[in-house]
C-alpha positions as CSV (number, residue, x, y, z in Angstrom):
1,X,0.0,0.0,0.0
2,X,1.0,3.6,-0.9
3,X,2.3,5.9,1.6
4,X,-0.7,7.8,4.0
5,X,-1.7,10.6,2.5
6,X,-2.7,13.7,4.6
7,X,-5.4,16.3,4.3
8,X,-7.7,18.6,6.3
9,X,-11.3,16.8,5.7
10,X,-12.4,13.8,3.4
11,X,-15.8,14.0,2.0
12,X,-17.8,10.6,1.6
13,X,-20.2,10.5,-1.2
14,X,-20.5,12.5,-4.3
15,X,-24.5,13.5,-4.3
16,X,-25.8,16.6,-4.3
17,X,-25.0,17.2,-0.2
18,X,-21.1,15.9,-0.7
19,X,-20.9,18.4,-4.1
20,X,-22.1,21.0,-2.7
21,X,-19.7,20.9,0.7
22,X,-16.5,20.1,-1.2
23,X,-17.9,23.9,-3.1
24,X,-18.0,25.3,-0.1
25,X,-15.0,24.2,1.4
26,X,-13.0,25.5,-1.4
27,X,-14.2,28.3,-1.0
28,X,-13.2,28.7,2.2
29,X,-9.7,27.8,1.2
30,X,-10.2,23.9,2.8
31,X,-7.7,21.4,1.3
32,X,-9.7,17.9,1.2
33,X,-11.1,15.0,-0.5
34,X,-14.2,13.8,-1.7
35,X,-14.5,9.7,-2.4
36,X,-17.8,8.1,-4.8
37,X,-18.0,5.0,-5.1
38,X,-20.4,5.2,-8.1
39,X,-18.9,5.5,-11.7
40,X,-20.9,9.1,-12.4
41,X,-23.2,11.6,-10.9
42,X,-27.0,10.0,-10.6
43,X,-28.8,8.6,-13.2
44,X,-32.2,9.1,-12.0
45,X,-34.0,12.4,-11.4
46,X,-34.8,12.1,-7.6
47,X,-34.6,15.5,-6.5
48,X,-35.8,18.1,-8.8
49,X,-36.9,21.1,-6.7
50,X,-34.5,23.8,-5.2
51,X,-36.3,25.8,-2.8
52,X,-35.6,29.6,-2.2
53,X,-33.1,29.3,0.9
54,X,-31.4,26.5,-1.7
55,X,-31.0,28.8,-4.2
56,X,-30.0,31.9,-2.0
57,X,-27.3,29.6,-0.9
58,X,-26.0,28.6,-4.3
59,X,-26.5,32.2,-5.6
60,X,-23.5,33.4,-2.7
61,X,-21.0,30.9,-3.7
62,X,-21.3,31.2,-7.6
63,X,-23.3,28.1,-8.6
64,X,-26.4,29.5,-9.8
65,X,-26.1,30.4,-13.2
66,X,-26.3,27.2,-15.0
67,X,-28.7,25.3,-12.8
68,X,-31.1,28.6,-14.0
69,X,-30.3,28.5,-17.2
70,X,-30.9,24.5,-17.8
71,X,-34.3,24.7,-15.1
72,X,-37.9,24.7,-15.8
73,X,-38.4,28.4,-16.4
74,X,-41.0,29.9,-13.8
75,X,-44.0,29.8,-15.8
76,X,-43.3,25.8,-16.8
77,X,-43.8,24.9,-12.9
78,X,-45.8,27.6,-11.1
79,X,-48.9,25.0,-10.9
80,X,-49.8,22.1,-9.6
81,X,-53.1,19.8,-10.7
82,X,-55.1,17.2,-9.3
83,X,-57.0,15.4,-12.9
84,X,-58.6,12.2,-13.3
85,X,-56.9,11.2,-16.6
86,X,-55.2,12.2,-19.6
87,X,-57.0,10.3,-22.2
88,X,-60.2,8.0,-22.4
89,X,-63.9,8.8,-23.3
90,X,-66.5,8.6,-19.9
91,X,-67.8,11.3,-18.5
92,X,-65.3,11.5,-15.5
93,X,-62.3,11.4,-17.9
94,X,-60.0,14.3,-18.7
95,X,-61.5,16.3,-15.7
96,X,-59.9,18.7,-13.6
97,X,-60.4,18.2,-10.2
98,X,-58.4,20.8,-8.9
99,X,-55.1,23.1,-9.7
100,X,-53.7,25.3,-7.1
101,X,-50.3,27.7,-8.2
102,X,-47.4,26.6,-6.5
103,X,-44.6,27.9,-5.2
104,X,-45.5,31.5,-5.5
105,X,-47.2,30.9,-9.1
106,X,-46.2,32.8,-11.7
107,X,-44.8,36.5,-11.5
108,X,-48.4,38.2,-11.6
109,X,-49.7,36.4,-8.5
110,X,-50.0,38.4,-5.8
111,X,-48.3,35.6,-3.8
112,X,-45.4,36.1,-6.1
113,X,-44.5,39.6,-4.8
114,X,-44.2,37.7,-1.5
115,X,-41.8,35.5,-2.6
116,X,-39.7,38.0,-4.5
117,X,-39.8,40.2,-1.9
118,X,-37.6,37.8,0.7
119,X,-35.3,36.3,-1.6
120,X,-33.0,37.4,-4.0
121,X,-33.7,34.5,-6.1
122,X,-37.1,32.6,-6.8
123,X,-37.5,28.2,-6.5
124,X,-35.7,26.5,-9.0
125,X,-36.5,23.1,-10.9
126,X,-34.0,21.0,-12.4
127,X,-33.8,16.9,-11.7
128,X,-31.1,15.7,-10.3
129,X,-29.6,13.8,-13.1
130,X,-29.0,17.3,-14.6
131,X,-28.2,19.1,-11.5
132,X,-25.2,16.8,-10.0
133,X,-23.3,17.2,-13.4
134,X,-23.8,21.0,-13.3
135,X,-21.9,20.3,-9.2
136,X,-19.3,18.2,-10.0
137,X,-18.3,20.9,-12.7
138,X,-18.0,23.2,-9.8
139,X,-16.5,21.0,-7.1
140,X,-13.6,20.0,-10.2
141,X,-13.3,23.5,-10.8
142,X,-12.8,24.1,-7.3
143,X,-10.9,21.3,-6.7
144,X,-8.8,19.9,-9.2
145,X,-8.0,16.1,-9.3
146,X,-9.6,15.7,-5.2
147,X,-12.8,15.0,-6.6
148,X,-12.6,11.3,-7.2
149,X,-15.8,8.8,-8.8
150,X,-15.0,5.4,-8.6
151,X,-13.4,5.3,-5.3
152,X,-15.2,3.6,-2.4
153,X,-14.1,3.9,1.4
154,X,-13.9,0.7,2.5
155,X,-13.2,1.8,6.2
156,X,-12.1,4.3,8.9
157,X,-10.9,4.2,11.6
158,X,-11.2,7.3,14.4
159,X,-8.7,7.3,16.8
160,X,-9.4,10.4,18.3
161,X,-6.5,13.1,17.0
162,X,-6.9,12.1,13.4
163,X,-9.2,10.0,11.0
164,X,-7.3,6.9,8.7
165,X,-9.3,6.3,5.8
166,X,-9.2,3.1,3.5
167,X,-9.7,3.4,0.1
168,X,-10.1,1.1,-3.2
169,X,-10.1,2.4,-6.5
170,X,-12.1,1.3,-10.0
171,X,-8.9,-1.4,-10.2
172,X,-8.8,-2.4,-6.9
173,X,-5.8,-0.7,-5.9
174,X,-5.9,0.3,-2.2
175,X,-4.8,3.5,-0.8
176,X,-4.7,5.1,2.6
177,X,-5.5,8.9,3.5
178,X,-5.7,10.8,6.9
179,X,-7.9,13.3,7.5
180,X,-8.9,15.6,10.7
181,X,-12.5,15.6,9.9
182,X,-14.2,13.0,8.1
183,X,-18.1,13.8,6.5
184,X,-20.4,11.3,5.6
185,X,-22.6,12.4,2.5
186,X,-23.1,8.4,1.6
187,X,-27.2,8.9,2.0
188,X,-26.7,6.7,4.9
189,X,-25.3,3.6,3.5
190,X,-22.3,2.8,5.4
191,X,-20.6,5.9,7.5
192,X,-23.8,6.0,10.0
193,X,-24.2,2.2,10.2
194,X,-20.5,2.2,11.1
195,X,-21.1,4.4,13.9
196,X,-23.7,2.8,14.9
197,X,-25.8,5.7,14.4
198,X,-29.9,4.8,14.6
199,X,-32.4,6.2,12.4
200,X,-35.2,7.1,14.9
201,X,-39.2,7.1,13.3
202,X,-41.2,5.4,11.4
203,X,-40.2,3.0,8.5
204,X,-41.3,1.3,5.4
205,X,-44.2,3.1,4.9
206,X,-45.0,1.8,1.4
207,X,-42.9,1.1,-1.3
208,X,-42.5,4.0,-4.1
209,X,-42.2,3.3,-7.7
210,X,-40.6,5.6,-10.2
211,X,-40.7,5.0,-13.6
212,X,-38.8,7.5,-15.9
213,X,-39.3,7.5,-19.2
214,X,-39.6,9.5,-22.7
215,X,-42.7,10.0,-24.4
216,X,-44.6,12.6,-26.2
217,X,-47.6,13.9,-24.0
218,X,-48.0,17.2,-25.5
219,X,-51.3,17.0,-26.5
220,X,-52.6,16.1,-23.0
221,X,-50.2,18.4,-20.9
222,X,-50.6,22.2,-19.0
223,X,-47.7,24.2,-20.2
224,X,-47.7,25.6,-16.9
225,X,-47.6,22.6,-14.2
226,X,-45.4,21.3,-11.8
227,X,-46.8,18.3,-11.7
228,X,-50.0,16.7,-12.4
229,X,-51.8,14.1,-9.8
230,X,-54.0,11.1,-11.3
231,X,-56.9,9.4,-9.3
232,X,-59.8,8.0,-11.3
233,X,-62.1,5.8,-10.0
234,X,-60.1,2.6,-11.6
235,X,-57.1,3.5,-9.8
236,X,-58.1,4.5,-6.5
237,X,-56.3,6.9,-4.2
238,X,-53.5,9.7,-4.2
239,X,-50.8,7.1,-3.9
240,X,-52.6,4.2,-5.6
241,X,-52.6,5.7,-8.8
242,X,-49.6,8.5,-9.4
243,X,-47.9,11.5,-9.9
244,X,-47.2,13.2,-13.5
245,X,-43.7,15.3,-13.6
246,X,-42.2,16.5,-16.3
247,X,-38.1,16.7,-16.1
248,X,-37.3,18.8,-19.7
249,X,-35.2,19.4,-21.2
250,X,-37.4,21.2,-23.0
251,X,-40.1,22.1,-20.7
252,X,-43.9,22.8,-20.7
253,X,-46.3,20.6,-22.9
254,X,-42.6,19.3,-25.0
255,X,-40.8,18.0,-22.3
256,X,-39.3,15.1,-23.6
257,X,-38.6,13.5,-20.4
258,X,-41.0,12.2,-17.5
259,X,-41.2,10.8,-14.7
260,X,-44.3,8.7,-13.0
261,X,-44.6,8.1,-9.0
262,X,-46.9,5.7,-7.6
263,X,-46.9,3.2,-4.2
264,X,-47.7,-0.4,-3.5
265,X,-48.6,-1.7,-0.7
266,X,-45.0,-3.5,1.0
267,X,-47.0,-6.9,0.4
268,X,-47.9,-6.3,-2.8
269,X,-46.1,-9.4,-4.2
270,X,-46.6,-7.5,-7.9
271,X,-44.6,-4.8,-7.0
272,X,-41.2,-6.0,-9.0
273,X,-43.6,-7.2,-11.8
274,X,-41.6,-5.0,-14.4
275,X,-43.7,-6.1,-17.3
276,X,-46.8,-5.0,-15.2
277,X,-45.6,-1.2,-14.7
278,X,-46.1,0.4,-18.1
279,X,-49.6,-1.3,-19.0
280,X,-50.2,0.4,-15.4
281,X,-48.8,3.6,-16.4
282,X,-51.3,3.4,-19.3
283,X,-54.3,2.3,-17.7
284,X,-53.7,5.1,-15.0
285,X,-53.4,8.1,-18.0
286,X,-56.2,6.3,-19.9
287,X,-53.6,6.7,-23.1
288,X,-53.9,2.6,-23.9
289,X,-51.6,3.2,-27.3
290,X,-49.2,5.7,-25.4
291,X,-45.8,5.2,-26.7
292,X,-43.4,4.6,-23.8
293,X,-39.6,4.3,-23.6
294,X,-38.4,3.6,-20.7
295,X,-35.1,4.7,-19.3
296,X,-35.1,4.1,-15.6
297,X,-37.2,2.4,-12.9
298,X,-36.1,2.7,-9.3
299,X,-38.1,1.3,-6.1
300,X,-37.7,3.3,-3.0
301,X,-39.2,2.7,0.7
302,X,-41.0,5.8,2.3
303,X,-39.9,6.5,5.5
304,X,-39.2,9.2,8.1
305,X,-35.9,8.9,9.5
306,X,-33.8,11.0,11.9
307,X,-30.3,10.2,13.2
308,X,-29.9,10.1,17.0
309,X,-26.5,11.9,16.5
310,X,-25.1,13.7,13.5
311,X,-21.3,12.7,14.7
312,X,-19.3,10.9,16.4
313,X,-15.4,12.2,17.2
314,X,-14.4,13.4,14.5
315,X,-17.0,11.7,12.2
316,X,-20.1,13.9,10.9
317,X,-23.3,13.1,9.0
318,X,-24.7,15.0,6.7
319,X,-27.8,15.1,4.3
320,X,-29.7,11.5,3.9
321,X,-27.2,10.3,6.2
322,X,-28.9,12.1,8.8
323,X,-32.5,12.3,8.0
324,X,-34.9,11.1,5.3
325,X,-38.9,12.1,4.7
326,X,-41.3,11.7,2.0
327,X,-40.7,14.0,-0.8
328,X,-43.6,15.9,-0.2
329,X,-42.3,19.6,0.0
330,X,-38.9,18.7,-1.5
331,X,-37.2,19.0,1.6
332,X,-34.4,16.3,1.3
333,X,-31.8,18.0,-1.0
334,X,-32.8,21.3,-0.2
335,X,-31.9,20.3,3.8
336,X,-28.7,18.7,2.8
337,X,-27.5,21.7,0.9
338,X,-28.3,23.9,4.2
339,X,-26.5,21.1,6.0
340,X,-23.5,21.7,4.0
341,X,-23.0,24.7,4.6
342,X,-23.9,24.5,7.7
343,X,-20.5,22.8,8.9
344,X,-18.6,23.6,6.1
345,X,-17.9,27.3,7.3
346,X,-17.7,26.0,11.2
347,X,-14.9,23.2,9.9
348,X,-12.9,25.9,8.1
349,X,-12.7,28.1,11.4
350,X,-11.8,25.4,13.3
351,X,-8.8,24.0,11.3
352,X,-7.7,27.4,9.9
353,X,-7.1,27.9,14.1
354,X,-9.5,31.1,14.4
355,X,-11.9,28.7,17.2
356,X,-11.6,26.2,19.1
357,X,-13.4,22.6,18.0
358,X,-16.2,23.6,20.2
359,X,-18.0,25.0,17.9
360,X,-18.5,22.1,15.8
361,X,-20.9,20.4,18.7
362,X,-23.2,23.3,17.0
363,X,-23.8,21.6,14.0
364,X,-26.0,18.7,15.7
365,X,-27.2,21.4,18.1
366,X,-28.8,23.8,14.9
367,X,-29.1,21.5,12.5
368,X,-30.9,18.1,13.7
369,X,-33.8,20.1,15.5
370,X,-33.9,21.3,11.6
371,X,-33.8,17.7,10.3
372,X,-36.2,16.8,12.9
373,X,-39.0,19.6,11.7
374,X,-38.6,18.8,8.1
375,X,-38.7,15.0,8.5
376,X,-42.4,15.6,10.3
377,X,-43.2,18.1,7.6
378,X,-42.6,16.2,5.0
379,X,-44.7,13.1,6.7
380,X,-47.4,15.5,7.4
381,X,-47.9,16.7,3.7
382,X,-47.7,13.2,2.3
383,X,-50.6,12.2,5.1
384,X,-52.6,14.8,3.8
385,X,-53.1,13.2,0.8
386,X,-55.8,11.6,3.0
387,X,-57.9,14.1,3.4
388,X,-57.9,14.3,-0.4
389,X,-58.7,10.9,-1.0
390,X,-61.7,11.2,1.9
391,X,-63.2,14.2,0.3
392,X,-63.2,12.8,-3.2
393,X,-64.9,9.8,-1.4
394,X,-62.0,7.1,-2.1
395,X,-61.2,4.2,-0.4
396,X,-58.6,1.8,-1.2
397,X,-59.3,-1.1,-3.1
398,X,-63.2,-0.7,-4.0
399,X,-63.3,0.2,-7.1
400,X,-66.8,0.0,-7.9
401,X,-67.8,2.6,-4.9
402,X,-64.9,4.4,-5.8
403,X,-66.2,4.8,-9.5
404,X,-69.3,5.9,-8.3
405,X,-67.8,8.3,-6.1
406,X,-66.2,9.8,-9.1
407,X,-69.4,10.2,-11.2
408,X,-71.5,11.8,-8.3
409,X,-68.3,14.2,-8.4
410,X,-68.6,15.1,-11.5
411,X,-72.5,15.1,-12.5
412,X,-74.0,18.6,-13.4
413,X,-76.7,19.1,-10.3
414,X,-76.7,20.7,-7.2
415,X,-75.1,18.0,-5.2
416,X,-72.1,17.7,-7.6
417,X,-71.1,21.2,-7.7
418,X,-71.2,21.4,-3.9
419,X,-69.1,18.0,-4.1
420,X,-66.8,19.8,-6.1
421,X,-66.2,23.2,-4.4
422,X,-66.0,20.9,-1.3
423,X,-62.7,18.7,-3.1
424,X,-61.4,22.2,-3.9
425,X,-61.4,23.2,-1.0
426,X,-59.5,20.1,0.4
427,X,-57.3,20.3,-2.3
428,X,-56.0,23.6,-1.4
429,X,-54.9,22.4,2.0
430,X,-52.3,20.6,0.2
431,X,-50.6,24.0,-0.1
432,X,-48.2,22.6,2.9
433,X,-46.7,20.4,0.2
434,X,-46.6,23.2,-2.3
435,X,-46.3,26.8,-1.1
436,X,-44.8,26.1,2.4
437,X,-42.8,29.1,2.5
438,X,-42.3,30.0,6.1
439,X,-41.1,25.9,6.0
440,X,-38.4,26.8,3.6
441,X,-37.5,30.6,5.5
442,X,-38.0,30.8,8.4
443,X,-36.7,28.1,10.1
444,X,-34.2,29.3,12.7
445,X,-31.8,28.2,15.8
446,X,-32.8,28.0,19.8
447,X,-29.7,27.1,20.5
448,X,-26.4,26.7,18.7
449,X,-23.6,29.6,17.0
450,X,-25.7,32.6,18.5
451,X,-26.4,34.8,21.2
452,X,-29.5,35.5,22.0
453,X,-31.2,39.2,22.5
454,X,-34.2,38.1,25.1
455,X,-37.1,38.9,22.6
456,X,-39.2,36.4,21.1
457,X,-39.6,34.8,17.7
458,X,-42.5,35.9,15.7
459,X,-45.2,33.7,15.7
460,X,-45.2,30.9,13.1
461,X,-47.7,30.2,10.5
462,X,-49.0,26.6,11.5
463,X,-49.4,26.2,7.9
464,X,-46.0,27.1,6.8
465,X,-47.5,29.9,4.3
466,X,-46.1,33.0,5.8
467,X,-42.6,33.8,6.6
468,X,-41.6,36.7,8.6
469,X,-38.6,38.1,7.8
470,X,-36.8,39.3,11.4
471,X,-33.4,39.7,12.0
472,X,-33.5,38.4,15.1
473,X,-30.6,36.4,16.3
474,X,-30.4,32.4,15.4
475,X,-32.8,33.7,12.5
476,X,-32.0,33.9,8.5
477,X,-30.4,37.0,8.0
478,X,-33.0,39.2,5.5
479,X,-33.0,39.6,1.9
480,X,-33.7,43.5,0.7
481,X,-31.8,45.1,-2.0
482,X,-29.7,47.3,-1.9
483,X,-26.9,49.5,-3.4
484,X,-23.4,49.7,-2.5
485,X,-20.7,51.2,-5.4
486,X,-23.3,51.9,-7.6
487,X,-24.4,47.7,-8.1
488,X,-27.8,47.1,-6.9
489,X,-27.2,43.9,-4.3
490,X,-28.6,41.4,-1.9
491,X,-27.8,42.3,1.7
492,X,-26.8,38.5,1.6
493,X,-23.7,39.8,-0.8
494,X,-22.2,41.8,1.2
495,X,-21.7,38.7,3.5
496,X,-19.8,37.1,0.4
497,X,-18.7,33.6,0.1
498,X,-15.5,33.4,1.2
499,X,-16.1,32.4,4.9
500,X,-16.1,36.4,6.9
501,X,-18.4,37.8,9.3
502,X,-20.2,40.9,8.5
503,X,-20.8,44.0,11.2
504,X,-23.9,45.7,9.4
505,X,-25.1,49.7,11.3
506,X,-25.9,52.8,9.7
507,X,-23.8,56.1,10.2
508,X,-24.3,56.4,13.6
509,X,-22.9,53.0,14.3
510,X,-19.3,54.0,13.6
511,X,-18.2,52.5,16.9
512,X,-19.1,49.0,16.1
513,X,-17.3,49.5,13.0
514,X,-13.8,50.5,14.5
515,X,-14.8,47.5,17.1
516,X,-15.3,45.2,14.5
517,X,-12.0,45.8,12.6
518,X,-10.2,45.6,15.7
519,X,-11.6,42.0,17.0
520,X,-10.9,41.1,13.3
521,X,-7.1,41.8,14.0
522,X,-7.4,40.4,17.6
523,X,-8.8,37.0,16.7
524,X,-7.2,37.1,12.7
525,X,-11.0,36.6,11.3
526,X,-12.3,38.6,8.2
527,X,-15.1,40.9,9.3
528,X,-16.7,43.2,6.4
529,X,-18.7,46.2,7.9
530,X,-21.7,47.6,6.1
531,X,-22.5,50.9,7.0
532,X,-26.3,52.1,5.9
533,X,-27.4,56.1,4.9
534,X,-29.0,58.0,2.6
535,X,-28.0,59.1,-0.7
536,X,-25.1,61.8,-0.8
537,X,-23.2,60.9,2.4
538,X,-19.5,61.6,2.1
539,X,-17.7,58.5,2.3
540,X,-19.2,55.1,0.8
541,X,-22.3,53.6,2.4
542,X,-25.0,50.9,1.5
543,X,-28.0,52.8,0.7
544,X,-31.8,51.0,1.0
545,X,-32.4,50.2,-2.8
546,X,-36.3,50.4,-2.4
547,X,-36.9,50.6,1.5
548,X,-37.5,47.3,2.2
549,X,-34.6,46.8,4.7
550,X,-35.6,49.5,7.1
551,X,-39.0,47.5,7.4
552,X,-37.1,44.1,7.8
553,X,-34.1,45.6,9.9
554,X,-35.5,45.6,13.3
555,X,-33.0,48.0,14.5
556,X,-33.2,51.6,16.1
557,X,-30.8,54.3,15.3
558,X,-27.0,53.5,15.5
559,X,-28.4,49.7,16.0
560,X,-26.0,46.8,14.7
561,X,-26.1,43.0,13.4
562,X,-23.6,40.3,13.5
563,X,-24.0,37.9,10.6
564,X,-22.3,34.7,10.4
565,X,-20.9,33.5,6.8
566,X,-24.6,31.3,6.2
567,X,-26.3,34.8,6.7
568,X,-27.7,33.8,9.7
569,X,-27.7,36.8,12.8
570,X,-25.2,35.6,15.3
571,X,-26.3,39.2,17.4
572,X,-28.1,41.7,17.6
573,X,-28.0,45.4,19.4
574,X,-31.1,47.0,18.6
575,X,-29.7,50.4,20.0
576,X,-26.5,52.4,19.5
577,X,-23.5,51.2,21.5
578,X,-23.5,52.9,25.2
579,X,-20.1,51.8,25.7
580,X,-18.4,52.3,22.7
581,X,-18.9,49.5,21.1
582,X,-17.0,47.6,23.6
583,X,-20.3,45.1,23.6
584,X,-19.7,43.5,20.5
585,X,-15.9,42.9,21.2
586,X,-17.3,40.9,24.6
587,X,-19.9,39.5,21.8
588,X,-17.3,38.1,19.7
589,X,-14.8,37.3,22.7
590,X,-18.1,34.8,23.7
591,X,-18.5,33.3,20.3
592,X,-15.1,32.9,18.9
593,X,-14.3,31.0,22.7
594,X,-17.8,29.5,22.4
595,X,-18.4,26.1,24.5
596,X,-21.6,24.1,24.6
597,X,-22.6,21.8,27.6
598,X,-21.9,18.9,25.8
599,X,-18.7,18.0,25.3
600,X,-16.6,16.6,22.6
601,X,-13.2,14.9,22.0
602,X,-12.2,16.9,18.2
């Protein structure tokens, strides 16, 4: 075997979570590694949406551009649908139960201002076997000849002060590397089980099949949705019968690529009966001569999963590792990616010797609470689908009630239009799955890389609708726009994405400024400083493009922020400084010697 070969962090797994930290890393000048075992990037589209805080993310560290210019433009996925069939001739064929806009809708909802308003950048929608290509390009770029397909880890061993890591390449050759931190991005497959980590909740909830294939539906299909839901009275509930999507890469009605979801019960012994899938697929669209190619089909048990521990030593979980849901409200990839970065920025203090290890005990601390709300989330929104099917008057396996169900639903009296305002109304509870944008917002930390001011959070929406923007600390820093040097900005820019701190006050808040550069030189961190005024001042400040940010600001006059590099708020000072600024250099004095009550052997 080789000689040992040394670097700061080893990354296990080369998904979307694994591709995304090695980004980050590099951008924070971290040497490391990142180990696949697969041959390429995935070959089914999983994960297709990219929520707001996703893209907000991606947008700060450069890797935006492409995955907006290959995505579903807006108005090709600002709808969602609930139909009974594509094709076929009875009366309760081809019938719209119900379509709701999602995410926002399109740019002339009202709703839409709402989302523009809080984030620089709006959802995204791109599958994931077009989206990890797009981040490998970036982690290569990054991180030339370290990003390495074809390699599985075979074992590690912690022994406390350093992390030896077995590795076998595509020829069987062996090689050993040692790394101070060690991150499993493997989806759970072997780092966790190693550690003996437990997935905690409930498992095999049904089996999910998805089928994706080519075919030319553009005679049937709504240029405008997301994704269309089938249940017709010969295929019987939500999950019994399927889910429509369509992946591009032409998109709208000409998508040329699809992709079909629907469960089986787990002893359902016809569940692996490949040749019985696509005559399903037809019967369910009522298209019996549909042409159908098929290029993938992948089984997957639901479940909602949450790791007992995200690490061990110096061993951390991230992404599926840690925790896995239904897909309902596409919070998977989207939590990984805030996972990422999450510890990304923590690891680079630590082994660039700016903070003690402490600090990464607050990744578990932030971050599985997190996991924890969006596993139950997304279980909740797939439940829902209940409710649907108990409107619409479905129950699994009749058929015959369930076919009369559908025609009372659709017959042209009294009775069925009150049946159908009633569905519709249902229907639209499902906007937890599909607007939940206080979910994807305004999540924020009790406990973790913060100090906290004494006030309270604002009160959540229960439905996960409305997110208020507050700059309260442990909370999402806000977006407004802004100017600064004549550019029109996001105040997440002037965080950057190169790992600093940022001091944000207005003119009267000079002495946090001078604080701030001196603790920068005390404790050899980068702290930018953003000071905000009005039009005209004499030396450069950030100027309040359209006034949104002294709605969102929540400070007073001379008031100042603390934002970590994730744009969260590590503090807050609602008021000018009474002791010239001397409080923030106590602030960062606490953070930057931060310890938790849990200890840890780093």
């Amino acid at each position: 075997m080789a000689n040992i070969v040394n670097v700061p962090v080893i990354i296990i797994g080369g998904g979307g979570c694994g591709l995304t930290m090695s980004c980050f890393l590099s951008d924070f000048g971290i040497e490391h590694f990142l180990f696949e075992r697969h041959q390429g990037t995935s070959l089914l589209p999983k994960a297709h949406y990219l929520n707001q805080r996703t893209m907000e993310i991606l947008r700060q560290h450069h890797m935006a551009d492409e995955i907006i210019i290959q995505g579903a433009p807006l108005e090709n996925f600002c709808q969602v649908a609930w139909a009974t069939s594509l094709g076929g001739s009875e009366p309760s064929d081809r019938q719209l139960i119900h379509k709701r806009a999602c995410f926002g809708g399109d740019d002339g909802s009202p709703k839409a201002q709402m989302y523009k308003r809080d984030a620089p950048l709006r959802s995204a929608n791109l599958p994931l076997l077009r989206l990890e290509p797009i981040l490998r390009a970036l982690a290569e770029e990054r991180n030339p000849g370290r990003i390495l397909f074809s390699h599985n880890v075979s074992d590690f061993i912690d022994d406390s002060h350093s992390v030896l890591v077995t590795v076998q390449d595509s020829n069987g050759i062996q090689g050993q590397y040692r790394c101070q931190y060690l991150i499993g991005a493997d989806g759970g497959r072997f780092v966790g089980p190693k550690l003996g980590v437990q997935m905690e909740g409930p498992k095999d909830i049904t089996d999910m099949v998805s089928i994706y294939f080519k075919a030319d539906l553009s005679e049937y299909w709504d240029d405008r949705y997301f994704a269309c839901h089938f249940i017709n009275g010969s295929c019987a509930t939500v999950f019994e019968s399927g889910a429509l999507v369509p992946l591009g890469p032409i998109w709208g009605r000409h998508s040329g690529e699809w992709v079909i979801h629907f469960g089986f019960d787990l002893d359902d012994g016809s569940r692996f009966d490949e040749d019985k899938l696509i005559p399903r697929v037809r019967t369910l669209l009522k298209l019996p001569n549909l042409d159908i190619e098929v290029l993938r089909t992948s089984h997957w048990i639901l479940e909602r999963v949450l790791a007992n521990k995200y690490s061990e030593g110096r061993v951390f979980l991230a992404g599926d590792a840690a925790h896995r849901r239904p897909p309902t409200t596409g919070l998977g990839l989207n939590t990984s990616i805030e996972d990422s970065l999450n510890l990304a920025w923590k690891l680079a203090l630590v082994l660039k010797k700016k903070i003690g290890p402490e600090i990464l005990d607050t990744y578990e601390y932030e971050r599985r609470p997190i996991g924890r709300r969006n596993c139950d989330w997304g279980l909740f929104a797939f439940k829902n689908s209940n409710v649907i099917n108990a409107a619409i008057g479905l129950v699994p396996g009749q058929e015959e009630a369930n076919k009369s169900s559908f025609t009372q639903l659709f017959e042209d009296s009294e009775i069925g239009r009150s049946r159908r305002a009633q569905v519709a109304l249902i229907v639209d509870s499902q906007c937890i799955e599909f607007s939940a944008h206080d979910i994807e917002l305004g999540f924020h930390y009790n406990e973790g890389f913060h100090i906290p001011d004494g006030t309270d959070a604002p009160d959540s929406d229960p439905f996960g609708q409305v997110y208020v923007p507050t700059t309260r600390p442990g909370h999402r820093l806000p977006h407004a726009w802004v100017e600064r040097n004549n550019f029109i900005i996001s105040t997440h820019d002037l965080v950057g994405s190169d790992g600093a701190f940022l001091v944000i006050t207005d003119l009267y808040g000079s002495h946090w400024v001078s604080t701030a550069q001196q603790c920068a030189s005390i404790y050899n961190i980068k702290i930018t400083t953003a000071q905000f005024g009005p039009r005209g001042t004499n030396f450069i400040s950030v100027i309040d493009h359209d006034e949104q940010w002294e709605k969102v600001k929540g400070l007073k006059r001379g008031g100042a922020l603390l934002v970590r590099p994730d744009n969260f708020v590590a503090w807050r000072s609602r008021y000018a400084s009474k002791k010239k600024g001397s409080e923030l250099a106590i602030v960062i004095s606490s953070l930057m010697h931060k310890r938790n009550a849990a200890t840890s052997n780093r």
